[in-house]
C-alpha positions, 0 to 999 in steps of 0.5 A: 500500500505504502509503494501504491501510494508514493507511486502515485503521488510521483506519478501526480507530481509528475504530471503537475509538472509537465502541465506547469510546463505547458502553462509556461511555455503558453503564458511566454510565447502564446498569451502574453499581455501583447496577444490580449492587446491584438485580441482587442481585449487589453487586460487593462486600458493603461499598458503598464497597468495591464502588465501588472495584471498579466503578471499576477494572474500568473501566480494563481494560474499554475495553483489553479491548474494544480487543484483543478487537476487534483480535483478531477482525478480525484472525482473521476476515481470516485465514480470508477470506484463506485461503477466497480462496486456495482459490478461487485468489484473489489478493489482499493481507491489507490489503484483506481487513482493510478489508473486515472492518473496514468490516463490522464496523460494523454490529455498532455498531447492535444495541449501541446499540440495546440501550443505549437501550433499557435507558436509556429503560427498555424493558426490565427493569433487571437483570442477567440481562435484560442478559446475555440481551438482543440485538436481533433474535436467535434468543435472542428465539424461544425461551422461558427458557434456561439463560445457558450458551446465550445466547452461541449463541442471540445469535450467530444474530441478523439483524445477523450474517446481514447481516454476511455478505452486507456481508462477501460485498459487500466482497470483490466489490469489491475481489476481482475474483470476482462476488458469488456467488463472494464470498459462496460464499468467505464461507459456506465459510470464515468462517460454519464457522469462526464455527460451531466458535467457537461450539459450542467457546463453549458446549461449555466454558461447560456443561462449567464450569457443568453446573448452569446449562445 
């Protein structure tokens, strides 16, 4: 249990890490203060003002990403364990935890993948092609929507379908259930779940900002 444990939280550490990586390299090179300027949308009316902004909203973005993260997983753990229980699974928070944190390294990809993107100028260097840019999402398919639906249409995107099935892989081993029982406890549990997050997401971002949807 005590290796389970400092595993995972090297494992945690790790991925906090590389996400504070990305951060940086987004906050030097993509959002700075001059990005927000071109954007038409200063962080501020006075230049130097709007410097001391940026610079401390930077302090609090690498904190939030760290909880958010811890969060996420945690919850994501807690709905595997509970669709395990209802298969009459047995098996401990700990491992359930690695499973997701081992998953969710994927998402690394698409972040870095957008960051080299905007750097290498593929893309049109303003904020609205920023918020509503992912790689390989549903997003992608449609025409111009309302920013009230880019959380939703994001959320649907090739890495998080994968995400399931390294989800469904991880459980396999660790679980004792085959594969099909894994991925079953994964559709049951964390995909409906992930479902209402979503549609209660974009339910209050049309109901704060009607005119935007």
């Amino acid at each position: 249990m005590k290796y389970i444990l400092k595993n995972n939280l090297i494992l945690l550490s790790a991925l906090i890490v590389l996400t504070f990586v990305l951060i940086f390299f987004t906050n030097r090179y993509i959002l700075t203060n001059d990005f927000y300027e071109k954007s038409s949308q200063p962080l501020s009316g006075d230049p130097a003002l709007g410097n001391l902004v940026y610079q401390s909203l930077q302090k609090w973005i690498y904190l939030g990403a760290a909880i958010y993260l811890i969060v996420k997983i945690s919850s994501i753990t807690l709905v595997l364990y509970a669709g395990l229980y209802l298969f009459e699974c047995s098996l401990s928070f700990s491992r359930v935890f690695k499973v997701v944190l081992l998953s969710e390294f994927i998402f690394l990809v698409p972040a870095a993948i957008k960051i080299a993107w905007f750097y290498f100028g593929s893309a049109a260097s303003y904020l609205l092609a920023w918020q509503s840019f992912y790689v390989l999402s549903a997003l992608s398919l449609f025409g111009p929507v309302g920013p009230d639906w880019f959380y939703a249409l994001q959320t649907l995107n090739a890495f998080e379908i994968a995400y399931w099935f390294l989800l469904a892989y991880g459980l396999f081993k660790v679980s004792g259930l085959n594969y099909d029982k894994s991925l079953k406890v994964v559709l049951l549990s964390y995909v409906p779940a992930l479902l209402i997050w979503v549609t209660i997401i974009t339910f209050c971002s049309l109901l704060m900002f009607p005119a935007t949807g």
